[in-house]
C-alpha positions in Angstrom: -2.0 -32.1 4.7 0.0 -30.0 7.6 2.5 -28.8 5.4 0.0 -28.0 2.6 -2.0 -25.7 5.5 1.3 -24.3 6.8 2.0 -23.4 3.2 -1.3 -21.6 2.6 -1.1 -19.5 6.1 2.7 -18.4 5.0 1.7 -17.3 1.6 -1.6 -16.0 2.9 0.3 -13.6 5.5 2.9 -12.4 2.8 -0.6 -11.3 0.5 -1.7 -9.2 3.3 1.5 -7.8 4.6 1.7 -6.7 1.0 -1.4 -5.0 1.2 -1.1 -3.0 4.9 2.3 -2.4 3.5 1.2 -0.3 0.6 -1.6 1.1 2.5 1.2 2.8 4.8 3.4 3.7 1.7 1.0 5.8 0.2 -0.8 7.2 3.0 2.9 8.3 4.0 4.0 9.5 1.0 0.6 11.1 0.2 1.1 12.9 3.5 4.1 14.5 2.7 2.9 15.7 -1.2 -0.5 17.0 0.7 1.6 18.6 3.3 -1.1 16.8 5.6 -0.9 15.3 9.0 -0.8 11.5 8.0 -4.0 10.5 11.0 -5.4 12.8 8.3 -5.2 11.1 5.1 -7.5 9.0 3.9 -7.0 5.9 1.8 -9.1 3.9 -1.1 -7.6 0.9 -2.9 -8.5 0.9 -6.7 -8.1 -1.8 -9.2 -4.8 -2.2 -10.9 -2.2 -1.0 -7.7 -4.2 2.6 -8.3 -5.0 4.4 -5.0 -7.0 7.6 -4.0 -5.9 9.6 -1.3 -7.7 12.8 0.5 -6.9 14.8 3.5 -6.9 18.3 4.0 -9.5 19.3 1.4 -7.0 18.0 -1.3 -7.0 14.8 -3.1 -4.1 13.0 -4.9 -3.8 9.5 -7.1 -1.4 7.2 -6.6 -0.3 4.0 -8.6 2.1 1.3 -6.3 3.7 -2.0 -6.9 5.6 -4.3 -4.4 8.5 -5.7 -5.5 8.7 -9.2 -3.3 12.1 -10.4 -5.5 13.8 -10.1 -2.0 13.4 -10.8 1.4 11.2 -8.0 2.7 8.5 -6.3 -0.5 9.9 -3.4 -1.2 6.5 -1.0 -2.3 7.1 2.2 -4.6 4.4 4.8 -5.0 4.3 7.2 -7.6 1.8 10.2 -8.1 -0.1 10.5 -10.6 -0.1 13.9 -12.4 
């Protein structure tokens, strides 16, 4: 029963590093395309890896994935046109 709860804390942890990860990916990367101060930027999660960002009276769409193949996830955000 230990191990099984260790388990489920570990995989839990990677989940939500995943998440705070993309969060800062996009709101970084949406910074620089808005040519916006990054405390500025605001982020909302959509369904299917699709995020809205807005900051600076602009807005921009971003779709990211995490690639968790190796050690660290490795996220990659690309703007939608």
């Amino acid at each position: 029963m230990k191990v099984l709860s260790i388990v489920l804390v570990v995989l839990s942890s990677l989940f939500l590093g995943a998440c705070a990860t993309q969060t800062g990916t996009v709101r970084t990367r949406a910074a620089r395309d808005l040519r916006c101060p990054v405390e500025n930027v605001q982020v909302e999660e959509g369904e299917g890896g699709l995020w809205t960002t807005r900051g600076c009276q602009q807005s921009a769409n971003y779709v990211c994935a995490t690639d968790r193949s190796g050690f660290s996830p490795q996220v990659t955000c690309t703007r939608e046109r």
